[in-house]
C-alpha positions in Angstrom: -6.0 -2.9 5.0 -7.5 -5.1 7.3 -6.7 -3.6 10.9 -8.5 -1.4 13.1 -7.9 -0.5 17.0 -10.2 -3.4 18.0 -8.1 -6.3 16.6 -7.2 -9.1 18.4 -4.0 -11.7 18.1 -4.3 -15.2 17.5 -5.1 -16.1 21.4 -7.8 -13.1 21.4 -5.6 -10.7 23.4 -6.2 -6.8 22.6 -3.1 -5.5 19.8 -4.6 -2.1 19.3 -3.7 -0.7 16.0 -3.6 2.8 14.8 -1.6 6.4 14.1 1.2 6.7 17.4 0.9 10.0 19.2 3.0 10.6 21.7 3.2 13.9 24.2 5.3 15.3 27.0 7.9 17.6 27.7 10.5 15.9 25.2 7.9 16.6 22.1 8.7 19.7 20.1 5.5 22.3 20.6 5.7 23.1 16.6 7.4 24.2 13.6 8.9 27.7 13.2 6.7 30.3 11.7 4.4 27.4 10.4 1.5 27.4 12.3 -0.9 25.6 9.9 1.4 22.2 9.6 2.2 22.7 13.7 -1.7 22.2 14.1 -1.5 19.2 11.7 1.4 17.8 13.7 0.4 19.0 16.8 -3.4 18.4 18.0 -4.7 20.8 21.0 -4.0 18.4 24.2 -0.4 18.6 22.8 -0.2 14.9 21.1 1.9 14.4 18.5 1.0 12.9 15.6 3.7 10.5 13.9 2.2 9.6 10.7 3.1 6.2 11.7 0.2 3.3 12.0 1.5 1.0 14.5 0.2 -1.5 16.9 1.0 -3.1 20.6 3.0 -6.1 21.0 2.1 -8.7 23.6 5.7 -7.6 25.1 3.6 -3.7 25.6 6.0 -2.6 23.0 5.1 -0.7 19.4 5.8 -2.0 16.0 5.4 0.3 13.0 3.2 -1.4 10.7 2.3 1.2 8.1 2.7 4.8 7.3 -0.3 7.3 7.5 0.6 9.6 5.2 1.0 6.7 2.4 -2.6 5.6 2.8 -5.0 7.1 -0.1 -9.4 6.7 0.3 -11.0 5.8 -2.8 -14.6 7.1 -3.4 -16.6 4.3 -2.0 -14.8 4.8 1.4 -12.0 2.0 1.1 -8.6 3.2 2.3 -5.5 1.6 0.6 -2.2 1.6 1.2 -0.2 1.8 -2.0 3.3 0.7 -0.4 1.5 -3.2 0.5 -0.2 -3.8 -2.6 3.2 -3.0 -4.5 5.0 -5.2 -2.3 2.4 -7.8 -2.9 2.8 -7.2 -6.4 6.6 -7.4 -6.8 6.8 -10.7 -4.9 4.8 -12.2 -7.9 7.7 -12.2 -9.8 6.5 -10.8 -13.4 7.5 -7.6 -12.6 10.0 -5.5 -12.3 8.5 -1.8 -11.5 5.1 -0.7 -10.0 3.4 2.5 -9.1 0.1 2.4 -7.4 -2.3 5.9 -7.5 -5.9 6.1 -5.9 -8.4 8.9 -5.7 -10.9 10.1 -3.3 -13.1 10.7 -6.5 -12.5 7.2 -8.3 -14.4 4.1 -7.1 -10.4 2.0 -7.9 -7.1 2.2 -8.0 -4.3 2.6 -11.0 -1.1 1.1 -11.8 1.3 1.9 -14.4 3.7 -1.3 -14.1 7.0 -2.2 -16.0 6.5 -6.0 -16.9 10.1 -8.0 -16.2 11.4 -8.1 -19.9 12.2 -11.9 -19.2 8.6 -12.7 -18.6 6.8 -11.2 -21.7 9.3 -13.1 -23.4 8.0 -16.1 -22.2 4.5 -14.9 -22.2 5.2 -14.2 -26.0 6.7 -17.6 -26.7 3.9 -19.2 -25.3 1.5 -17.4 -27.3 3.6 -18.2 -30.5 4.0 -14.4 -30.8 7.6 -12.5 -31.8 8.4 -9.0 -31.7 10.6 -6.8 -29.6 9.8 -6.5 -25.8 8.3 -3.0 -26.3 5.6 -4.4 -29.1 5.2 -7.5 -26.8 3.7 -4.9 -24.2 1.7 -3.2 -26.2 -0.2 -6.9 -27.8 -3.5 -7.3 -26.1 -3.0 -11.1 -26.1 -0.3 -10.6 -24.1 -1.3 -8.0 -21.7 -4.5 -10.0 -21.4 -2.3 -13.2 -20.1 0.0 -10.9 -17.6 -3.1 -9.1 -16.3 -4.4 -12.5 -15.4 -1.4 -13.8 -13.8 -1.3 -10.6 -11.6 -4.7 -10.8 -11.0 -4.3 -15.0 -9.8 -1.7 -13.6 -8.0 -3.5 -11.1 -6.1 -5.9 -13.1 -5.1 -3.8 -15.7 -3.8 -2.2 -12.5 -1.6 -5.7 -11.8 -0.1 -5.7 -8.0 -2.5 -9.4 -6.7 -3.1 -10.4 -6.5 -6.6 -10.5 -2.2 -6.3 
């Protein structure tokens, strides 16, 4: 999602970005009776791993930035990160619910979205089409239109097409 640990800031300074370990005698050595998740938690020089993708401020500080855990690699190799492109997608306006799913054995990602009933209303009235809103979602003229404004809209956001 466009960072790795060799980015730079706008003035080429170093902002390293990736998962936030942290170790010392404040970090917790493990869960209880759960060895396999302490090891997942827990590497072998005693780092902790957060889960959290985060990078380093010009001020030396950390800002979270994204969540490891909520990051999902699609069979050519691309990771996304479903929580970004739903945001991304919300902020067009058309709609009012999204869930975004990805596979390591699928070359693209899914979305089951719930349209704003508003806007295939207005879809609908352009296309000189009546019915209620659930018929409205299931015409292909219609769900030809919204899948184009989402996919302007994506672009316009910098999304990849998978």
């Amino acid at each position: 999602m466009k960072y790795t640990s060799k980015d730079t800031d706008s003035q080429g300074r170093p902002t390293p970005r990736g998962e936030i370990c942290v170790r010392g005698p404040h970090v917790f050595g493990g869960y209880y009776k759960m060895e396999a998740l302490s090891k997942e938690t827990v590497d072998g020089d005693g780092w902790l791993r957060t889960g959290d993708v985060g990078e380093i401020t010009p001020q030396l500080g950390f800002k979270i930035i994204d969540r490891k855990k909520n990051i999902f690699k699609l069979q050519q190799g691309e990771y996304i990160a479903p929580d970004r492109v739903e945001a991304c997608y919300l902020q067009s306006g058309y709609i009012e619910e999204i869930f975004l799913h990805g596979s390591s054995n699928q070359n693209y990602a899914v979305a089951i979205v719930v349209p704003k009933k508003d806007h295939i209303n207005k879809i609908a009235a352009q296309l000189g089409i009546e019915g209620t809103v659930d018929d409205l979602c299931q015409n292909t003229a219609v769900k030809a239109l919204l899948l184009g404004e989402l996919n302007s809209h994506a672009r316009l956001q910098g999304l990849f097409g998978y």
